[in-house]
mmCIF file of the protein (N, C-alpha, C, O) and its ligand, coordinates in Angstrom:
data_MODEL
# 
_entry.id   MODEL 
# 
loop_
_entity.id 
_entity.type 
_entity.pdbx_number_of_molecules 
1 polymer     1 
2 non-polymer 1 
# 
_entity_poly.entity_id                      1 
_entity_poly.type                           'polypeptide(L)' 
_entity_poly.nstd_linkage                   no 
_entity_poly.nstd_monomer                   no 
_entity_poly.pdbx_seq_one_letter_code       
;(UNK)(UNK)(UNK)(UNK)(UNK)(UNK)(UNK)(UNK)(UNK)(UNK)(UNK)(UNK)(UNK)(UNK)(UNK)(UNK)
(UNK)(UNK)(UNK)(UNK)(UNK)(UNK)(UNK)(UNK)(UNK)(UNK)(UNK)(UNK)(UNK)(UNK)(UNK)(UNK)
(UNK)(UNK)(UNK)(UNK)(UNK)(UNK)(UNK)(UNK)(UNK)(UNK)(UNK)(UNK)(UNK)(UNK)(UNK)(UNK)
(UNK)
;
_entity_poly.pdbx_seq_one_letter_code_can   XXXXXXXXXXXXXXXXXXXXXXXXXXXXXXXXXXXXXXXXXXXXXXXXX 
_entity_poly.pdbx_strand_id                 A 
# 
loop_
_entity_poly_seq.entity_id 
_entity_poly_seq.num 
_entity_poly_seq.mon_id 
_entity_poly_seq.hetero 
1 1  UNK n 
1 2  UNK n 
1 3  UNK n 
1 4  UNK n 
1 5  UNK n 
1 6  UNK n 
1 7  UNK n 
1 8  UNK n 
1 9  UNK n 
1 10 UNK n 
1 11 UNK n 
1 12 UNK n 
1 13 UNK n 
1 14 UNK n 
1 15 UNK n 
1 16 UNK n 
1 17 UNK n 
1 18 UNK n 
1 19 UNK n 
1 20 UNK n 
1 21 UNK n 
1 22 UNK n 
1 23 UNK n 
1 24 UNK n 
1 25 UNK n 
1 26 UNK n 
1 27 UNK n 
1 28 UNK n 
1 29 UNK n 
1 30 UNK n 
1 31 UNK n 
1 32 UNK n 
1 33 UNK n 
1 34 UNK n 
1 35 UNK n 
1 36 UNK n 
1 37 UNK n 
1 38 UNK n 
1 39 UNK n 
1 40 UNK n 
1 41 UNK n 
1 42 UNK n 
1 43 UNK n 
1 44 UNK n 
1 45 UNK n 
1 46 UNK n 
1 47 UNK n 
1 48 UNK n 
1 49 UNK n 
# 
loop_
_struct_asym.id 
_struct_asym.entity_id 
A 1 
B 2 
# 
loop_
_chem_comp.id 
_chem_comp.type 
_chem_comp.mon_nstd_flag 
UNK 'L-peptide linking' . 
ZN  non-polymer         . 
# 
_pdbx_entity_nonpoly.entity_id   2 
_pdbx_entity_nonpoly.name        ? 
_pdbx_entity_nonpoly.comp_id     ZN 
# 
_pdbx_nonpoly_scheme.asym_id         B 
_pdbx_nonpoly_scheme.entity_id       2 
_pdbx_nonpoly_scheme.mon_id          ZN 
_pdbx_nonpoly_scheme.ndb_seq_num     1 
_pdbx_nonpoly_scheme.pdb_seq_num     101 
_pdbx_nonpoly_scheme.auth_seq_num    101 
_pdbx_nonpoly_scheme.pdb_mon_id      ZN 
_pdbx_nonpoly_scheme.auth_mon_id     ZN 
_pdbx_nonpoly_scheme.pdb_strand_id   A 
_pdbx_nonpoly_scheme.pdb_ins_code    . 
# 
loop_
_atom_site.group_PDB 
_atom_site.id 
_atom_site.type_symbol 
_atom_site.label_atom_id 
_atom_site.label_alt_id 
_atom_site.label_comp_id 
_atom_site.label_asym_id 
_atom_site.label_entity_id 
_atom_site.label_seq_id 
_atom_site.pdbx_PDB_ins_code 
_atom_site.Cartn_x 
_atom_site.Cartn_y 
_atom_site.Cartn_z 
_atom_site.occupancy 
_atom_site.B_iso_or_equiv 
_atom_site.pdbx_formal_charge 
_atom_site.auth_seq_id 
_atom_site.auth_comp_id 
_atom_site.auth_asym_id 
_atom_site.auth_atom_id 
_atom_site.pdbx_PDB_model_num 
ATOM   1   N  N  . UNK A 1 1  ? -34.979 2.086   -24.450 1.00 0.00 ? 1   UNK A N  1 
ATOM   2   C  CA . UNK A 1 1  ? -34.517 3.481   -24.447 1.00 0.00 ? 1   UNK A CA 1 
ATOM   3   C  C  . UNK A 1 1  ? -33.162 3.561   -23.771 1.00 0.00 ? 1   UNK A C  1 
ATOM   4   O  O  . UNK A 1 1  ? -32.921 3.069   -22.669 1.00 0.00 ? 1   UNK A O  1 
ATOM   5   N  N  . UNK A 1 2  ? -32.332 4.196   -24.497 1.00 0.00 ? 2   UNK A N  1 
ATOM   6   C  CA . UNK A 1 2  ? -30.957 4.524   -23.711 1.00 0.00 ? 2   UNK A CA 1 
ATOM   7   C  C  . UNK A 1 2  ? -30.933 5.304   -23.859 1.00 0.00 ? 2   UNK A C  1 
ATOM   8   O  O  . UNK A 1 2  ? -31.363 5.998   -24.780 1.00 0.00 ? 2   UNK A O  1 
ATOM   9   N  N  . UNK A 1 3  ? -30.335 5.525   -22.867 1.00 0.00 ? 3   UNK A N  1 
ATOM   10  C  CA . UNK A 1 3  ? -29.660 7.436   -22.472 1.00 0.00 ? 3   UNK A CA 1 
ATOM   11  C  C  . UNK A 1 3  ? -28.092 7.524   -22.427 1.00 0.00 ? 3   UNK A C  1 
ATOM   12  O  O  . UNK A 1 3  ? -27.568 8.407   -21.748 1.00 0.00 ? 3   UNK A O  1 
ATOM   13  N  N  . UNK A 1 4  ? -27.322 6.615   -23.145 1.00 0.00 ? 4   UNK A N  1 
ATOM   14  C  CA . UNK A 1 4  ? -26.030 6.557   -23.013 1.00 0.00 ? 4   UNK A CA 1 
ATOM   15  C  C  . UNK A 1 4  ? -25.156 6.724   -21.951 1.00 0.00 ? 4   UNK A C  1 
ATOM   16  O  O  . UNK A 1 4  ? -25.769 6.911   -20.900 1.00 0.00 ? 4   UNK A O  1 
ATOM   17  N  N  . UNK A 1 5  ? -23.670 6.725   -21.810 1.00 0.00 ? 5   UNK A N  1 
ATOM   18  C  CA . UNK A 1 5  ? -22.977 6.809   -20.506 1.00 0.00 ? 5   UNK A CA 1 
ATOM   19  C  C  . UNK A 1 5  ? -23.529 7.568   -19.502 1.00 0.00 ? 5   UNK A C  1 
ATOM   20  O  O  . UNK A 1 5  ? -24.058 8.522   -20.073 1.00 0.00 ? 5   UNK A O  1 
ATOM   21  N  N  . UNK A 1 6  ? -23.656 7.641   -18.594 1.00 0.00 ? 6   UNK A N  1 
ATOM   22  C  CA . UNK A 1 6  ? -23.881 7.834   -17.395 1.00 0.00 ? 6   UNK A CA 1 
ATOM   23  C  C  . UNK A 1 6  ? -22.805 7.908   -16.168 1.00 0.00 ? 6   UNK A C  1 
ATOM   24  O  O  . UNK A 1 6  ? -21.806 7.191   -16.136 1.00 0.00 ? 6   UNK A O  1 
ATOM   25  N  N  . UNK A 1 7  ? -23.084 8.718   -15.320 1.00 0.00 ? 7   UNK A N  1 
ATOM   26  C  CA . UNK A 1 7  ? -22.153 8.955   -14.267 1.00 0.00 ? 7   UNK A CA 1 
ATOM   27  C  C  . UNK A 1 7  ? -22.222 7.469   -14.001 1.00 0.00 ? 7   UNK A C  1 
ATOM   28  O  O  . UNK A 1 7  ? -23.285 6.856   -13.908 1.00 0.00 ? 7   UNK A O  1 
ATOM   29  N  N  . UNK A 1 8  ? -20.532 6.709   -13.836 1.00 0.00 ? 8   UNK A N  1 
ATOM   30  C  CA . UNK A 1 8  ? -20.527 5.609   -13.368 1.00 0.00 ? 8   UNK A CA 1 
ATOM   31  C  C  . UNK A 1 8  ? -19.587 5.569   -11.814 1.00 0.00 ? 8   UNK A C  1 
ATOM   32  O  O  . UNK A 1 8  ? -18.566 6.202   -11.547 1.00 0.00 ? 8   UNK A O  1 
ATOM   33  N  N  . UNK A 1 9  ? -20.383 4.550   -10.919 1.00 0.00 ? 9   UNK A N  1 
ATOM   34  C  CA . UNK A 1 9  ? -19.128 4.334   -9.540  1.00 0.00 ? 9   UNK A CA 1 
ATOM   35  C  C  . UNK A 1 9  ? -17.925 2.981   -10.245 1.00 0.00 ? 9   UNK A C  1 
ATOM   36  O  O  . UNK A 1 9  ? -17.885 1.879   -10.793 1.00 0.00 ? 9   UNK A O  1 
ATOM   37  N  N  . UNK A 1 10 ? -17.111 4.092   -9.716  1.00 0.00 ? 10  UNK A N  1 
ATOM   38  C  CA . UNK A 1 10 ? -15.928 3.743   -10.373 1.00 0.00 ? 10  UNK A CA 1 
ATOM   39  C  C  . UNK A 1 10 ? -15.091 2.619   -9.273  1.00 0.00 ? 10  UNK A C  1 
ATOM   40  O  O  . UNK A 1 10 ? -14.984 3.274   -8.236  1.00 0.00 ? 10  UNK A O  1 
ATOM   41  N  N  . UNK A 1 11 ? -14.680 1.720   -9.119  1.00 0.00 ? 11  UNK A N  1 
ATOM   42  C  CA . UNK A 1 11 ? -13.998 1.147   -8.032  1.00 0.00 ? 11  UNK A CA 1 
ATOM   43  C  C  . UNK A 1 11 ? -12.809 1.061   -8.351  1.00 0.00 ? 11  UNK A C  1 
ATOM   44  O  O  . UNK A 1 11 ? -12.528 0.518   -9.419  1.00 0.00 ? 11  UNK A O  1 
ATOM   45  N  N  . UNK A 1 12 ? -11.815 1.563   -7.526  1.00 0.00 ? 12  UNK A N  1 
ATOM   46  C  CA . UNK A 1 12 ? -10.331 2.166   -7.540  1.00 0.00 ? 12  UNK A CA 1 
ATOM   47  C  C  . UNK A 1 12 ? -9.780  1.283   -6.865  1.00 0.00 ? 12  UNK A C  1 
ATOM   48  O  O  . UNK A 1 12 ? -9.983  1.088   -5.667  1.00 0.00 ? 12  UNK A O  1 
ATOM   49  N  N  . UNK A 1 13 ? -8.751  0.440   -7.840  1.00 0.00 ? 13  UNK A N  1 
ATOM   50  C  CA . UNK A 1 13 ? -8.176  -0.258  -6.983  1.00 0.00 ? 13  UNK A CA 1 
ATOM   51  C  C  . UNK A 1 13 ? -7.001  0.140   -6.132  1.00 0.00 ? 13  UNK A C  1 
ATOM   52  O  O  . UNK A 1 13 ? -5.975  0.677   -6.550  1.00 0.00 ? 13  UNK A O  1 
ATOM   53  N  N  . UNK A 1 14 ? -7.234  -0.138  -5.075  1.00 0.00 ? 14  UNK A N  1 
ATOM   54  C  CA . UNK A 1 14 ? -6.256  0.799   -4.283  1.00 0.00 ? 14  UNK A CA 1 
ATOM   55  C  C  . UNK A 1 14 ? -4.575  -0.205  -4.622  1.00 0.00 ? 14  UNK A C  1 
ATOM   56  O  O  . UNK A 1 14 ? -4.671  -1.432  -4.579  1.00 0.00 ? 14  UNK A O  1 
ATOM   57  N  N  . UNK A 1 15 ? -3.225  0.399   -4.920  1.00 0.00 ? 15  UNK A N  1 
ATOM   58  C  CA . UNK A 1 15 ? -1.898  0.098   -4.740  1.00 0.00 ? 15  UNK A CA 1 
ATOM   59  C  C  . UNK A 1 15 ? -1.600  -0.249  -3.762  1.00 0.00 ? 15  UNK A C  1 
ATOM   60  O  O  . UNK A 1 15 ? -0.714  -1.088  -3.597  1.00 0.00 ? 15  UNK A O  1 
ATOM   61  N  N  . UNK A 1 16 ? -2.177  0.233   -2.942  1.00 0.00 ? 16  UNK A N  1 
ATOM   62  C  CA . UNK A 1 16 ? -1.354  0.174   -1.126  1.00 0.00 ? 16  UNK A CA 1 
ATOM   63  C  C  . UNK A 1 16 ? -2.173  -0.770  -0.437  1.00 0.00 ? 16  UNK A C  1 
ATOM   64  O  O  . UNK A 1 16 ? -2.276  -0.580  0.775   1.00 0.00 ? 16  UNK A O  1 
ATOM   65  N  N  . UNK A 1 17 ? -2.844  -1.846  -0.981  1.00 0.00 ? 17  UNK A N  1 
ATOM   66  C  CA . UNK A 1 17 ? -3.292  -2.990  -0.569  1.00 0.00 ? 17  UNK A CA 1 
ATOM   67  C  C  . UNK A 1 17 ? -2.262  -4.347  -0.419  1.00 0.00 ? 17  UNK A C  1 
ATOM   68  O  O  . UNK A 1 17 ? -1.629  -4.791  -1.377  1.00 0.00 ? 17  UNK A O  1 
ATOM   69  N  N  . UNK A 1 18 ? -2.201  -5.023  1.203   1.00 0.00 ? 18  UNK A N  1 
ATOM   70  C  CA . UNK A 1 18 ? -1.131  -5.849  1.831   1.00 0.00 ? 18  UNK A CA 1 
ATOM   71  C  C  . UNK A 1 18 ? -2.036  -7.195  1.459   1.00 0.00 ? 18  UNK A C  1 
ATOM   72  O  O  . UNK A 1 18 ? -3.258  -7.297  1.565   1.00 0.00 ? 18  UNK A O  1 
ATOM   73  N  N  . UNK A 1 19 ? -1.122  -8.168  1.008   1.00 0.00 ? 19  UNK A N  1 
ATOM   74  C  CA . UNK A 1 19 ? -1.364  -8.995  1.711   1.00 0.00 ? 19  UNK A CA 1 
ATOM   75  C  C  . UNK A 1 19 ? -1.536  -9.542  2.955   1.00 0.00 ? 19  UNK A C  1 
ATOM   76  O  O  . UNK A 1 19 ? -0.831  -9.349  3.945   1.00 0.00 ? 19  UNK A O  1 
ATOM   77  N  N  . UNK A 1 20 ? -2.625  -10.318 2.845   1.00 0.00 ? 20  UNK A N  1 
ATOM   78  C  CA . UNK A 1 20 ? -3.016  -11.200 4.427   1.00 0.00 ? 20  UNK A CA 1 
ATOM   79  C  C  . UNK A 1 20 ? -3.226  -12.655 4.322   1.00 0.00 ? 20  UNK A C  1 
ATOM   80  O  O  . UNK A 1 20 ? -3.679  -13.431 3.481   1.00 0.00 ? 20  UNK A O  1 
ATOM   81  N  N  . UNK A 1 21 ? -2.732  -12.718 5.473   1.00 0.00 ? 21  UNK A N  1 
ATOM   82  C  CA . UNK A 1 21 ? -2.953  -14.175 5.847   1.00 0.00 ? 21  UNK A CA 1 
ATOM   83  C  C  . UNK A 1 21 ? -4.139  -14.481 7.169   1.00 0.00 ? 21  UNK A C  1 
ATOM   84  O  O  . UNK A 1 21 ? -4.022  -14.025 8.307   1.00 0.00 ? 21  UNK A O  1 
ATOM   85  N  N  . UNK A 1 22 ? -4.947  -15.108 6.822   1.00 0.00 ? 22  UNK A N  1 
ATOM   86  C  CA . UNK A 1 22 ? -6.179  -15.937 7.663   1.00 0.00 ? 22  UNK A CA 1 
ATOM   87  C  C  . UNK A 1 22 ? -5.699  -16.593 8.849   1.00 0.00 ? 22  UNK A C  1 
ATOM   88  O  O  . UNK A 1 22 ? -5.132  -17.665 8.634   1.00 0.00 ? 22  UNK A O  1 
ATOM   89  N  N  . UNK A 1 23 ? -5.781  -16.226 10.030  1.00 0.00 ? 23  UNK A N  1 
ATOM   90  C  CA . UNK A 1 23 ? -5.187  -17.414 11.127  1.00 0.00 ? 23  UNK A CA 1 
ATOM   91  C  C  . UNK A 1 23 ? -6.164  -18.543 11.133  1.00 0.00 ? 23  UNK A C  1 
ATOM   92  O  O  . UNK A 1 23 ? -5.766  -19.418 11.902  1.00 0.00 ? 23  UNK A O  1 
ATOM   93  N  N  . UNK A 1 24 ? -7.033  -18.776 10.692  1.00 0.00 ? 24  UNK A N  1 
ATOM   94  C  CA . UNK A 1 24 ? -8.234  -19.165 10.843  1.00 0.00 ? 24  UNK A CA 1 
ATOM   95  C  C  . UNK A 1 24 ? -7.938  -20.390 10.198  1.00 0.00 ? 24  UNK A C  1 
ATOM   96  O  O  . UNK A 1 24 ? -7.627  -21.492 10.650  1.00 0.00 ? 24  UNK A O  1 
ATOM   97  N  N  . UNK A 1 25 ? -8.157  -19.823 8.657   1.00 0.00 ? 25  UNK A N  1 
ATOM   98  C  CA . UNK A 1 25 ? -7.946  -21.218 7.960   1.00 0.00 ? 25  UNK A CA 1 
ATOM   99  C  C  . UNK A 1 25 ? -7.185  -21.161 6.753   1.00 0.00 ? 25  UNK A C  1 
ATOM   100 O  O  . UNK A 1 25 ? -7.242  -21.964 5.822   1.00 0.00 ? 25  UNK A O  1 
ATOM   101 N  N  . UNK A 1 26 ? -6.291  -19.890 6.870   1.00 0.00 ? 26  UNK A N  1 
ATOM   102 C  CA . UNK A 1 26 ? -4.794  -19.877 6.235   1.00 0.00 ? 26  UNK A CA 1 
ATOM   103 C  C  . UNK A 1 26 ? -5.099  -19.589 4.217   1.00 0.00 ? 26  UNK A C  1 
ATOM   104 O  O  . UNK A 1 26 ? -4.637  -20.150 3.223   1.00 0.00 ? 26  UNK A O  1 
ATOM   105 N  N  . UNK A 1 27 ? -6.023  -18.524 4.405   1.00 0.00 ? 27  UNK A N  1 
ATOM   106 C  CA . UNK A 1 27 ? -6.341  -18.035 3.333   1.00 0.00 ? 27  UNK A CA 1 
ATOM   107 C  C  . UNK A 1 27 ? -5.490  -16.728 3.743   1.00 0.00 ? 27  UNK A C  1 
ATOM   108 O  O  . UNK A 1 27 ? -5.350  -15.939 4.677   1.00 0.00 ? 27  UNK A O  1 
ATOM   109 N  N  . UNK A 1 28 ? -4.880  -17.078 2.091   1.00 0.00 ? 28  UNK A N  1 
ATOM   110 C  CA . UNK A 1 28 ? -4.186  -15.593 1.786   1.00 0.00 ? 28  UNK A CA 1 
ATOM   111 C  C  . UNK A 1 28 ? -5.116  -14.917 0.691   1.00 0.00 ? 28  UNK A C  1 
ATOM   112 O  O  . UNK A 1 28 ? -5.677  -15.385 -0.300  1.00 0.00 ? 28  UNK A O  1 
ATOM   113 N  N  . UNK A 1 29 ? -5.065  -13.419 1.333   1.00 0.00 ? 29  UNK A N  1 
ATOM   114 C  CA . UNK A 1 29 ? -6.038  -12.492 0.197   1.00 0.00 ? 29  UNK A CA 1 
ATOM   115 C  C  . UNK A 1 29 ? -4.999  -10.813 0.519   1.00 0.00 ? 29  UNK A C  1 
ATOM   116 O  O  . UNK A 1 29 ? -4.141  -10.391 1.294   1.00 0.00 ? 29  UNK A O  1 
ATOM   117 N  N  . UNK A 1 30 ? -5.819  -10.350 -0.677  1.00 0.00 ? 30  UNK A N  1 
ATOM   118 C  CA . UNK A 1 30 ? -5.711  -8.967  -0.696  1.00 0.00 ? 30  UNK A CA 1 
ATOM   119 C  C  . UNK A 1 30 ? -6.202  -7.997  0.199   1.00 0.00 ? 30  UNK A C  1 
ATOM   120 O  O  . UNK A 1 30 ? -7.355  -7.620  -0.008  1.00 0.00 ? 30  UNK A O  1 
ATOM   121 N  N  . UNK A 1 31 ? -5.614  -7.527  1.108   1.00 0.00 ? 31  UNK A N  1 
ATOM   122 C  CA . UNK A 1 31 ? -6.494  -6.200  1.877   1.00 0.00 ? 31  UNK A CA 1 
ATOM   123 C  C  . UNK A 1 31 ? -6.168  -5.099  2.368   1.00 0.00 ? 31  UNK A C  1 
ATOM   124 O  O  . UNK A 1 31 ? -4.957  -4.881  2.350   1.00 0.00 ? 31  UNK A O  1 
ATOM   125 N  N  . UNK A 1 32 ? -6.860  -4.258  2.838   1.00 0.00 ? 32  UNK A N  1 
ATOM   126 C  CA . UNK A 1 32 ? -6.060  -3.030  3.193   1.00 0.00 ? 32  UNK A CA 1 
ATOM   127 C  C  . UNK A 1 32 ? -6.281  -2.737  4.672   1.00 0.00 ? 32  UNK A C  1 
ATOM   128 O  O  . UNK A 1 32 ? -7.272  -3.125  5.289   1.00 0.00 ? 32  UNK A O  1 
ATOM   129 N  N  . UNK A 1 33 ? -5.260  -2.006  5.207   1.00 0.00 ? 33  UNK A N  1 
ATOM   130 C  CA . UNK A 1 33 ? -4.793  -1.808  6.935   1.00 0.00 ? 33  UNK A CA 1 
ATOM   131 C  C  . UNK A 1 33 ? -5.337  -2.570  7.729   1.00 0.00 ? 33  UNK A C  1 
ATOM   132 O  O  . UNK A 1 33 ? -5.700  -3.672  7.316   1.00 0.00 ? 33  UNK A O  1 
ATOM   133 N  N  . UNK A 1 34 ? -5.541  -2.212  9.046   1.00 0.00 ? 34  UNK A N  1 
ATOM   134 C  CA . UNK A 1 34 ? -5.569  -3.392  9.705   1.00 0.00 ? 34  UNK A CA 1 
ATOM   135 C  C  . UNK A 1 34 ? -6.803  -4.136  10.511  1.00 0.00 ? 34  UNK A C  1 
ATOM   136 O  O  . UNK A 1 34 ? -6.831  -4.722  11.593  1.00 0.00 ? 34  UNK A O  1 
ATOM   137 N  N  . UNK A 1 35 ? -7.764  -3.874  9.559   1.00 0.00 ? 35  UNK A N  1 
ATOM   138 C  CA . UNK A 1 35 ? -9.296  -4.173  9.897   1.00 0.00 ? 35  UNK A CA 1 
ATOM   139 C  C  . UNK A 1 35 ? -9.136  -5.155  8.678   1.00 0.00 ? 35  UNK A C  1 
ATOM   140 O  O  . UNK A 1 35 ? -10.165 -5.156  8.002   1.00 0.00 ? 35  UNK A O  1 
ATOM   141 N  N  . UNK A 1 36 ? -8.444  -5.747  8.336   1.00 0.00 ? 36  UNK A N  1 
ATOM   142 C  CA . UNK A 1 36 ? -8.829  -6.941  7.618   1.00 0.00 ? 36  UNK A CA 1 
ATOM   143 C  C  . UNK A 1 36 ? -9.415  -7.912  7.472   1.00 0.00 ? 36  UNK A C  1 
ATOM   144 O  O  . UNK A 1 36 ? -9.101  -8.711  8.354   1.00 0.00 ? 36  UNK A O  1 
ATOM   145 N  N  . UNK A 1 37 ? -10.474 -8.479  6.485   1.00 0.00 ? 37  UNK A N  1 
ATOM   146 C  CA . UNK A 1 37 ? -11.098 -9.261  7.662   1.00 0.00 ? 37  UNK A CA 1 
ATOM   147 C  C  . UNK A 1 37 ? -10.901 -10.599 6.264   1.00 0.00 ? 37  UNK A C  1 
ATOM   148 O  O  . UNK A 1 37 ? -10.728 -10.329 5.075   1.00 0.00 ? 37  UNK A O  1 
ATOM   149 N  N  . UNK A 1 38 ? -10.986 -11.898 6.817   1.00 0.00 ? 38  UNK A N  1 
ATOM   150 C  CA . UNK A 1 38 ? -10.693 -13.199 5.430   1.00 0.00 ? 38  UNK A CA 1 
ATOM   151 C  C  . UNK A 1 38 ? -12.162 -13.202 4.685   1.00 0.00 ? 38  UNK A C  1 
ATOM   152 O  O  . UNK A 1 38 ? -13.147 -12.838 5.328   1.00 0.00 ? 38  UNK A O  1 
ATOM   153 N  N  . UNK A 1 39 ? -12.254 -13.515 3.660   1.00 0.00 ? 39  UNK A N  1 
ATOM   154 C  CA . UNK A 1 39 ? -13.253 -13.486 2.702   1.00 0.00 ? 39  UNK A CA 1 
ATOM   155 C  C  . UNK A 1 39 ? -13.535 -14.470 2.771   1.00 0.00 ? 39  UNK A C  1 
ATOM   156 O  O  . UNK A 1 39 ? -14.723 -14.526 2.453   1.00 0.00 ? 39  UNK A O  1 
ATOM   157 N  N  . UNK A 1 40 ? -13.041 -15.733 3.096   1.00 0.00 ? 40  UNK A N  1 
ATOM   158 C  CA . UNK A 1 40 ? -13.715 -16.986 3.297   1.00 0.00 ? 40  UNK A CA 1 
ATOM   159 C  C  . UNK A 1 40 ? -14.141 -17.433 4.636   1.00 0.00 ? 40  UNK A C  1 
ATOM   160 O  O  . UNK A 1 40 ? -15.357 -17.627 4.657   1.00 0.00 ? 40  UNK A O  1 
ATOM   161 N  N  . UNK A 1 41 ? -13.632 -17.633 5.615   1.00 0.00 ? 41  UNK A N  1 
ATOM   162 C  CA . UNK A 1 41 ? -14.175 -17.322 7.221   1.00 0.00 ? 41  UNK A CA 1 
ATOM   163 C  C  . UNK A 1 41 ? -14.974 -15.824 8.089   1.00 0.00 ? 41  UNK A C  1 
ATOM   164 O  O  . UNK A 1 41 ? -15.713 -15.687 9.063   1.00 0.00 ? 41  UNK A O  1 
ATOM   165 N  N  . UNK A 1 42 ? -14.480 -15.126 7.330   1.00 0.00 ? 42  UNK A N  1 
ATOM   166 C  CA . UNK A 1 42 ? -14.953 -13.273 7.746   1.00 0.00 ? 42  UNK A CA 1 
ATOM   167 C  C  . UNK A 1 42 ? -14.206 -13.527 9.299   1.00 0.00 ? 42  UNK A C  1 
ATOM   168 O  O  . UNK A 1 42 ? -14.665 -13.050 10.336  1.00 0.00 ? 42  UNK A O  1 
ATOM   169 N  N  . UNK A 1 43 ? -13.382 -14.091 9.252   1.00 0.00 ? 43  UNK A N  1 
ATOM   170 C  CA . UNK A 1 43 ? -11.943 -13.846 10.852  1.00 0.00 ? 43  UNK A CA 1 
ATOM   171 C  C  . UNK A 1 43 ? -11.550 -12.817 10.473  1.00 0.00 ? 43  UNK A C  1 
ATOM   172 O  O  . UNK A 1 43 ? -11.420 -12.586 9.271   1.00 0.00 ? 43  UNK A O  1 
ATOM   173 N  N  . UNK A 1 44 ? -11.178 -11.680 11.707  1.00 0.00 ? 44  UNK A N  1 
ATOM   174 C  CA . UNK A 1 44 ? -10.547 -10.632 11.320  1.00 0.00 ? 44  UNK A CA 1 
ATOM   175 C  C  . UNK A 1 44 ? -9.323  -10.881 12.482  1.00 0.00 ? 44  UNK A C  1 
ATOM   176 O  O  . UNK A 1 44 ? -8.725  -9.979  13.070  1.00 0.00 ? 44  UNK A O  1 
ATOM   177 N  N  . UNK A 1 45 ? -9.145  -12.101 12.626  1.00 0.00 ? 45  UNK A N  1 
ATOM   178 C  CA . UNK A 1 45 ? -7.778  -12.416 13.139  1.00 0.00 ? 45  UNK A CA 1 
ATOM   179 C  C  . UNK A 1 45 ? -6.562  -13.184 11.890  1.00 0.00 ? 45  UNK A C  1 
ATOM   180 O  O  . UNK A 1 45 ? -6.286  -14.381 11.810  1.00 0.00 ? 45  UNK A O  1 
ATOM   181 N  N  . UNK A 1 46 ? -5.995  -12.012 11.005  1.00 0.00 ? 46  UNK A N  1 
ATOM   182 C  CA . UNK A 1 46 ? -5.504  -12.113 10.089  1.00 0.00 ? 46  UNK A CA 1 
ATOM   183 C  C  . UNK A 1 46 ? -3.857  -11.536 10.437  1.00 0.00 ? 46  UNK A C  1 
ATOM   184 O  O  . UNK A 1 46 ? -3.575  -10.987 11.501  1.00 0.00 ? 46  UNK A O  1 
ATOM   185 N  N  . UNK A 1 47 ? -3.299  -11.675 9.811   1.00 0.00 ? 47  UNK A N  1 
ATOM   186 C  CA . UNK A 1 47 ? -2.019  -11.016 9.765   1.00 0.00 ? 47  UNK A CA 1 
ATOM   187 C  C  . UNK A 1 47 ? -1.434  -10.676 8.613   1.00 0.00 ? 47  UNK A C  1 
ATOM   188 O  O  . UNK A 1 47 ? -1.511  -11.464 7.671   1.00 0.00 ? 47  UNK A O  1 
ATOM   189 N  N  . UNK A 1 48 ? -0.754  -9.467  8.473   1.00 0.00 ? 48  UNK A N  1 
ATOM   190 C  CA . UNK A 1 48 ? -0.184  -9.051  7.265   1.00 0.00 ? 48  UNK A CA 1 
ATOM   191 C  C  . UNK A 1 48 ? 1.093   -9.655  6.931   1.00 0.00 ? 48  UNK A C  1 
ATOM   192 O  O  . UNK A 1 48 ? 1.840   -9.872  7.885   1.00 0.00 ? 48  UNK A O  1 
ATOM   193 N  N  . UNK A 1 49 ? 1.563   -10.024 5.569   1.00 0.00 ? 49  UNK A N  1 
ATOM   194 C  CA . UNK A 1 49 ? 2.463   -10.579 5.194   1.00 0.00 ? 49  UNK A CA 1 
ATOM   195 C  C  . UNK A 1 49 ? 3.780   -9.885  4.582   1.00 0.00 ? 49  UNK A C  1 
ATOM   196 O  O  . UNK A 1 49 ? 4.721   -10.579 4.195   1.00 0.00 ? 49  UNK A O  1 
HETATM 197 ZN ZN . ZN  B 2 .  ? -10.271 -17.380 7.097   1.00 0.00 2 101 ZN  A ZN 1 
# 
């Protein structure tokens, strides 16, 4: 049974997302302000680039 489209959560990619750099173990990723945290260590001793 379908009930066709449906209210969907939409994920917005935000523009105003900085690069970061990992002090940790020097993974660069995408993130936003300054609670960043690395996606591969979860260090949130990162720095913006
Ligand atoms: Zn890291």
């Amino acid at each position: 049974m379908c009930s066709g489209a449906g209210p969907m959560e939409i994920t917005i990619l935000d523009a105003e997302e900085d690069t970061h750099q990992c002090r940790a173990c020097g993974k660069q990723f995408r993130g936003r302000g300054k609670k960043a945290r690395c996606p591969d260590c979860g260090s949130s001793d990162v720095k913006a680039l």
